[in-house]
N, C-alpha and C positions, 0 to 999 in steps of 0.2 A: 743610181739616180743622179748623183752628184756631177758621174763625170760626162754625163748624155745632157746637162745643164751646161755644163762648162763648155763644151764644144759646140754649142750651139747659139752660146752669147760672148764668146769669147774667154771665160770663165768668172762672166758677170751674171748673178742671178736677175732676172727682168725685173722690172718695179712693182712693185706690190706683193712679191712674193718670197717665203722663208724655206728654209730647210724642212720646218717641220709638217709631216703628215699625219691629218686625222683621219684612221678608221671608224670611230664609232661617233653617235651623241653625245650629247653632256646628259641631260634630261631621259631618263625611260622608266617610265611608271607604268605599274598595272595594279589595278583595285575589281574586285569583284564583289559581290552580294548573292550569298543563296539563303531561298527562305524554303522551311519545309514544316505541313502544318497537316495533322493528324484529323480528317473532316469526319470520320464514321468506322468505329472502331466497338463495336460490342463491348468485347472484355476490356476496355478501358472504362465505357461506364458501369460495369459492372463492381469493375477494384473502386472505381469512386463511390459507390453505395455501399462499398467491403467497408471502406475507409470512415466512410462517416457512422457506419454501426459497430467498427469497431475502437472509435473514440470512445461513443457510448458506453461500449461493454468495458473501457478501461474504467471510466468515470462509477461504473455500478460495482466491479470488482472492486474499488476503492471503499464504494460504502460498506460491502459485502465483508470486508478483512477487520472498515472498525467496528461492526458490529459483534465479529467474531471475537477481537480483543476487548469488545464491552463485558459480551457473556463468559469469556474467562476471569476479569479483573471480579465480575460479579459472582461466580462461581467459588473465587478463592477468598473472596472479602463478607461470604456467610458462614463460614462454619466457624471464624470465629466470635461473630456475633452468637450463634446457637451456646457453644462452647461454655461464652459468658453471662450467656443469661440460665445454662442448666448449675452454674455455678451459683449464683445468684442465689436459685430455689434451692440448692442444696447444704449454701452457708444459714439460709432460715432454719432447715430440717434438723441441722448440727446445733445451734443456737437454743429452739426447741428442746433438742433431745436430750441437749447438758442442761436445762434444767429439770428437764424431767427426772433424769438422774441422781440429781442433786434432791431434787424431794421425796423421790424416792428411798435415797440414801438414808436421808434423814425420818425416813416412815419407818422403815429399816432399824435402825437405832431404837428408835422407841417400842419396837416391835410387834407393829401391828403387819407387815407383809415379810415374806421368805428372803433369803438371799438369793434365792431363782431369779425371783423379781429385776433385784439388783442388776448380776451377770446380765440375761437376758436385755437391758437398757446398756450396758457396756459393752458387748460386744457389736449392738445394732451403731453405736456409737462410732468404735472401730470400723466399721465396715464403713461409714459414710465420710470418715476421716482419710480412707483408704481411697475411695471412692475422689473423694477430693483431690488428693493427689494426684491421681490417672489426671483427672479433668485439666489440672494445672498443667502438665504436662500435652497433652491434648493440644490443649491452647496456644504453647510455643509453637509447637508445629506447627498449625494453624499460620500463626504469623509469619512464620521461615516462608511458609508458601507464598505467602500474601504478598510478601517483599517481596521474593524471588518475579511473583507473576507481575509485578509493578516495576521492578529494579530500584527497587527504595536502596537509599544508601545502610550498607554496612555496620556503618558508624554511628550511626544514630536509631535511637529508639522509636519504635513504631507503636501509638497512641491510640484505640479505637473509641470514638466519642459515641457514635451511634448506637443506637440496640436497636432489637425486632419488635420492639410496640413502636417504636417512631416512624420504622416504614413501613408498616402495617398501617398508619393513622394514614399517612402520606399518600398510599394505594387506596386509589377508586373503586368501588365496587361493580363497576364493569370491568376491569380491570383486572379483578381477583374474580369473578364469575364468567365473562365473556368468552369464549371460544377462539382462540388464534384465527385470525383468516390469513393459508399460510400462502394466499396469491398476492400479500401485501410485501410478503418476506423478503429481502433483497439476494436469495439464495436461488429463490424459485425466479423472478426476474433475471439472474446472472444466468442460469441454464435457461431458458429462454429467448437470450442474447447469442448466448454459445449456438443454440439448433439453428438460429437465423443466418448465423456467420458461416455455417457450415452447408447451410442453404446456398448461399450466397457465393463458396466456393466451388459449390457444383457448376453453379450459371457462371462461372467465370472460365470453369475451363469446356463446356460445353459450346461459350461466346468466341472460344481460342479458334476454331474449325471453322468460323465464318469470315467469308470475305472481310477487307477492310479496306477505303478509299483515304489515300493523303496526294495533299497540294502539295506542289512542286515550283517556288519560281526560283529563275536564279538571270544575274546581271553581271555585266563586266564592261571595264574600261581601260582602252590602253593610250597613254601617250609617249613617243617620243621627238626632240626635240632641243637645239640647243639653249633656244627663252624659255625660260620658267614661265616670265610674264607675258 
């Protein structure tokens, strides 16, 4: 190129013009836009009717499990209310029966009854003192459970203030006569929930086999050129 310049102007390049050659542009853009939009699609409304009953069925499973941990926590927090109240009646019986003993003993001595008498008020004695024991024992256990089913700490001692005449007072008598309605239950609701969902995943994959119609646009734009502006 140089030397077809030079021979041509004497080896003077003409005015206004340099050695250097541009191939390309400065400026080349290209921007595009595609839109794509789902108009009629069965099993998509179907998973969104999945979707909103199976919010539900999380929100009912939720009441469903504290329910579940209510009737445990209440399962293991009566027997040793029972426990403490057959102890109760049994520290009376004891109380009772050593004096009875004792006046016996003493009818005894002066001798108006046998020593049958006697033995037979000592060993009923024995057996309810015996009896006591198991109960006392009973009772721990009771509590080990009771913590266990609560996670009460360890370390500290577990107190029962309540007995069975206070929630006995405290229970309605509808309550303690009325008949469960088990369509209120949140068990029989949860499986109700489950047959719907299971409904629901039939029609979803029944809706899979039907035609579906989606929108399609799409745009583009190219420039090139040495001004931006």
């Amino acid at each position: 190129f140089d030397e077809i310049v030079k021979a041509g102007n004497n080896g003077m390049l003409p005015e206004g013009y340099t050695r250097q050659a541009q191939f390309a542009l400065r400026n080349n853009f290209d921007m595009g836009l595609n839109l794509n939009s789902l108009i009629v699609d069965g099993s998509y409304l179907k998973a969104l009717k999945a979707a909103r009953v199976y919010r539900d069925y999380v929100g009912q499973e939720l009441i469903t499990e504290e329910r579940k941990l209510y009737n445990k926590v209440r399962e293991a927090y009566l027997p040793p209310l029972i426990v403490q109240e057959s102890m109760k009646m049994l520290d009376k019986n004891i109380t009772n029966l050593e004096k009875m003993l004792d006046e016996t003993q003493k009818t005894y001595d002066a001798g108006f009854v046998e020593q049958l008498d006697v033995d037979r008020l000592e060993l009923s004695l024995a057996n309810l003192r015996t009896e006591r024991k198991n109960l006392s024992r009973q009772l721990q256990l009771t509590l080990n459970f009771l913590e266990f089913t609560i996670g009460f700490p360890q370390d500290e001692e577990l107190v029962i203030s309540d007995n069975i005449e206070s929630l006995l007072q405290e229970a309605t008598g509808e309550e303690l006569t009325e008949a469960p309605n088990y369509y209120n239950r949140p068990e029989y609701k949860l499986a109700e929930m489950g047959i719907q969902l299971n409904e629901i995943n039939v029609d979803v994959i029944k809706a899979g086999y039907l035609p579906s119609l989606n929108g399609l646009a799409s745009y583009s734009y190219s420039y090139q050129g040495n001004q931006l502006f």
